[in-house]
C-alpha positions as CSV (number, residue, x, y, z in Angstrom):
1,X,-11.4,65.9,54.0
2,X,-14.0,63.3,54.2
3,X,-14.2,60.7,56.4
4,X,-14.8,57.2,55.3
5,X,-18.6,55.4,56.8
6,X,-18.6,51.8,57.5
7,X,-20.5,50.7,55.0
8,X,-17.8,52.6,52.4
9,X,-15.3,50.4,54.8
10,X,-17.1,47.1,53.6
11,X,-17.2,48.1,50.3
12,X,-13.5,48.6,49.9
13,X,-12.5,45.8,51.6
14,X,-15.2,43.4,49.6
15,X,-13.3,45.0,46.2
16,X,-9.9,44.3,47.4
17,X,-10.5,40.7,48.6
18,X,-12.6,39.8,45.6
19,X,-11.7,42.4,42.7
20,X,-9.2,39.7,40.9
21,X,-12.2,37.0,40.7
22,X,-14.6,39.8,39.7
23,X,-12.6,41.2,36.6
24,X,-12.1,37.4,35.5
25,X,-15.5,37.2,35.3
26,X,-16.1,40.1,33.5
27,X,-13.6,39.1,31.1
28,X,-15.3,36.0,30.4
29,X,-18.7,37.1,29.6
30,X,-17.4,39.8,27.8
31,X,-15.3,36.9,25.7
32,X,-18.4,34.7,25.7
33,X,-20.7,37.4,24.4
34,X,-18.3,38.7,22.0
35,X,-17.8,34.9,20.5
36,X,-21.8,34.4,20.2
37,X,-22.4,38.0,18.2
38,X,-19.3,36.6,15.7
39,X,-21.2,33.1,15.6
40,X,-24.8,34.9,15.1
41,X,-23.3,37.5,12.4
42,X,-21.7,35.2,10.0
43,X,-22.1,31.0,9.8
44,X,-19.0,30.5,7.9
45,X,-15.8,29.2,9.3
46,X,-12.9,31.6,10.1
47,X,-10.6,29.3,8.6
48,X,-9.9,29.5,4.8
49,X,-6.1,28.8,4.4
50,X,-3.8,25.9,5.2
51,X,-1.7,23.3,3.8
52,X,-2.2,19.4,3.1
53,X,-0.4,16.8,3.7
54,X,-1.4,12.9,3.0
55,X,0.3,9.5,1.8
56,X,-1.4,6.4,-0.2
57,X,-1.5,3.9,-2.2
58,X,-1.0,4.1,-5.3
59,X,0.0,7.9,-6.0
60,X,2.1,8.6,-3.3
61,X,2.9,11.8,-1.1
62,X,1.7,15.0,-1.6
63,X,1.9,18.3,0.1
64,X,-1.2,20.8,-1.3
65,X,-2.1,24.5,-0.4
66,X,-5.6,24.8,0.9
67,X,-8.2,27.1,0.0
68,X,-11.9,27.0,1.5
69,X,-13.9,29.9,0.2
70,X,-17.2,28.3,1.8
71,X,-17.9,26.3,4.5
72,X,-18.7,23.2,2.7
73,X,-15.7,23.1,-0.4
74,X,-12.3,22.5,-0.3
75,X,-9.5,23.1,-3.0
76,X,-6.4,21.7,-3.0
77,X,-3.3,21.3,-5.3
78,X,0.3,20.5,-5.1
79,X,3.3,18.8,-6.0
80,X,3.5,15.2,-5.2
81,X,6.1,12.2,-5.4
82,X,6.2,8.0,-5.4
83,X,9.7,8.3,-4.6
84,X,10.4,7.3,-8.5
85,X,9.3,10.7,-10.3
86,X,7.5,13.8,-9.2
87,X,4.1,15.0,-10.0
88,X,1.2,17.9,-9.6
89,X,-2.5,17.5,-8.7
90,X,-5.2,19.7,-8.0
91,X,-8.6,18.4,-6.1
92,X,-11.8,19.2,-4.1
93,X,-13.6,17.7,-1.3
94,X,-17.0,18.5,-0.7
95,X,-18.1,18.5,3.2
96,X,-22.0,18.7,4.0
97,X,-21.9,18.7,7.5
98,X,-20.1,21.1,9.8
99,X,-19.8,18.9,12.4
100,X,-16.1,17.8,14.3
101,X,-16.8,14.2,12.5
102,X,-18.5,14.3,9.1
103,X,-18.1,12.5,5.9
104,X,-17.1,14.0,2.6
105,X,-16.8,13.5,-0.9
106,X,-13.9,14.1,-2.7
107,X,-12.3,14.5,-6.4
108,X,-8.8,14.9,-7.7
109,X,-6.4,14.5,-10.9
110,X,-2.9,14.4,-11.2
111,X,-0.4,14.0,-13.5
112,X,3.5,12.0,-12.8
113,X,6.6,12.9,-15.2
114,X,8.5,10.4,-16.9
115,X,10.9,8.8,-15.2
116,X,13.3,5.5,-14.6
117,X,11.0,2.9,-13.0
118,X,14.1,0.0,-13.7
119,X,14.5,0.9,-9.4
120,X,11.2,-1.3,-9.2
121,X,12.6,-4.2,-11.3
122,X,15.4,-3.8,-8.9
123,X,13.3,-3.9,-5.9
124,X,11.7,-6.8,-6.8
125,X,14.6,-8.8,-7.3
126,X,14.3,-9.3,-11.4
127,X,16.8,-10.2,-13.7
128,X,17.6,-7.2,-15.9
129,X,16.2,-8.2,-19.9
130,X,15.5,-6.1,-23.1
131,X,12.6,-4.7,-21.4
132,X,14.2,-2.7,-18.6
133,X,15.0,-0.3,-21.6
134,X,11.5,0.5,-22.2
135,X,10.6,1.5,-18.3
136,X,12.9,4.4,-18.6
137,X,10.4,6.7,-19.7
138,X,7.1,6.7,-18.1
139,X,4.7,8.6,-17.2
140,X,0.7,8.8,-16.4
141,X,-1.9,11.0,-15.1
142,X,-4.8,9.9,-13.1
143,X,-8.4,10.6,-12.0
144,X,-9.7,9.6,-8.8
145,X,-12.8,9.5,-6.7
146,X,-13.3,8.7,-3.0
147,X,-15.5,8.9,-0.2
148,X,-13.9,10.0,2.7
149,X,-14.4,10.5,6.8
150,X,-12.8,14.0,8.2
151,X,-12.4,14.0,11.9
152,X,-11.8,18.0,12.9
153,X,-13.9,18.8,9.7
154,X,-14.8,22.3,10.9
155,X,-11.3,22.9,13.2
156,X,-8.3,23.8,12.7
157,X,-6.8,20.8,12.6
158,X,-8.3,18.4,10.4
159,X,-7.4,14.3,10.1
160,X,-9.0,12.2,7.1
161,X,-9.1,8.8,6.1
162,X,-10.2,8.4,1.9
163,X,-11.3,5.3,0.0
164,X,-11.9,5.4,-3.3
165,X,-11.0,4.4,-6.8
166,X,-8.6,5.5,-9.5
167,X,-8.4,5.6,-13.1
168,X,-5.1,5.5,-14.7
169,X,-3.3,6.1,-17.8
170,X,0.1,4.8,-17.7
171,X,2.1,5.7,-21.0
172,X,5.3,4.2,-22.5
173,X,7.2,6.3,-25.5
174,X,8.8,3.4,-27.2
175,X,7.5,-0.3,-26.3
176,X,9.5,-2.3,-28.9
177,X,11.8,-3.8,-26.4
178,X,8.7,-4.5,-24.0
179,X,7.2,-6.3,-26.7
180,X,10.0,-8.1,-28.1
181,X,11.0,-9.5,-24.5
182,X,7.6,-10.5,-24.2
183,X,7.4,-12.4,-27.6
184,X,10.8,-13.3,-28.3
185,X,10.8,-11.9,-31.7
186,X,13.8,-9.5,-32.7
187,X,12.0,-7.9,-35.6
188,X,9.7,-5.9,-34.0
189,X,8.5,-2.3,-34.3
190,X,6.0,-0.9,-31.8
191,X,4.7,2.6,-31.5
192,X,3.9,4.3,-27.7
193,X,2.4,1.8,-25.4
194,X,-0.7,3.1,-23.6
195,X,-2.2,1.2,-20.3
196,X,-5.6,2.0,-18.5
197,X,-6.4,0.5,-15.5
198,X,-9.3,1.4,-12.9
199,X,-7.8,0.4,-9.3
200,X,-8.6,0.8,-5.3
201,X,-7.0,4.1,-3.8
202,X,-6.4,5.1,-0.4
203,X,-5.2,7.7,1.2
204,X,-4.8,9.2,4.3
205,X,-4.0,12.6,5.8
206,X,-4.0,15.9,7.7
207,X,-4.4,19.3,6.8
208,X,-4.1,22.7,9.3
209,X,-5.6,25.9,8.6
210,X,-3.2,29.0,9.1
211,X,-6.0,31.6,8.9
């Protein structure tokens, strides 16, 4: 049997009045150091995966699964909707800075299905004519460019605001009645009606990264 000194005493008495802070700290800078050799082996962002979700004028809503395989790209694509008709897009953004604020640069195209846009004539309170006939079936696809500013850009949680422009090709499949209503002549035959139209587009959004 041995018998205990007083400086073994101290010792055991320092350890049980201060062991809890002491493992906390070793914890930390065990944490800390662990976090700097992941930041000093590999630059890139641990988060790759997530989902999308944004609203604006003109195209809509969409919801997009997110893919980053670098840093400074991002893929998305998606369904979307303008309450009307439903659609798919696909896009990238382009970020050169990792930093929590940082601009980016972004591209998409997307296509909408025909559908019955007579709801708009509706909504805006006009009288039904000959024409509401050939706004049952339309459809377009678009190509758009912005210029965007991503708050949370290399986070999680990432919030954007885009501006930008959009070019747009709006189809009709039969525009006789459009263009009779719009001439007043009976006797006309017309073949699909094509519209193109470059116009201001903006959108904004967030997206969160899963893993």
């Amino acid at each position: 049997m041995t018998t205990a000194t007083p400086s073994t005493r101290r010792r055991a008495a320092f350890l049980r009045r201060h062991g809890t802070a002491l493992a906390c700290l070793t914890a930390l800078a065990t944490g800390a150091a662990a976090h700097a050799q992941e930041g000093e082996g590999g630059g890139d962002s641990p988060y790759r995966f997530g989902l999308l979700v944004d609203a604006g004028a003109p195209h809509g809503i969409g919801l997009s699964a997110v893919l980053k395989p670098v840093p400074w790209l991002r893929l998305q694509a998606g369904p979307t909707t303008n309450t009307l008709s439903l659609g798919l897009r696909g896009g990238l953004s382009i970020l050169p800075l990792q930093t929590f604020i940082a601009p980016s640069i972004n591209a998409e195209a997307g296509y909408y299905f025909g559908s019955d846009y007579n709801d708009v004539v509706d909504w805006l309170g006009a009288k039904p004519s000959r024409a509401t006939s050939a706004i049952q079936d339309i459809s377009y696809n678009y190509v758009a460019g912005s210029v965007g500013l991503e708050i949370g850009a290399a986070s999680r949680f990432n919030f954007f605001l885009h501006l930008g422009l959009s070019y747009v090709r709006l189809g009709v499949k039969d525009a006789t009645a459009l263009i009779e209503d719009a001439t007043d002549e009976s006797d006309i035959t017309a073949r699909n009606l094509t519209v193109r139209a470059t116009i201001p587009s903006v959108k904004v959004g967030f997206l969160f990264y899963f893993f």
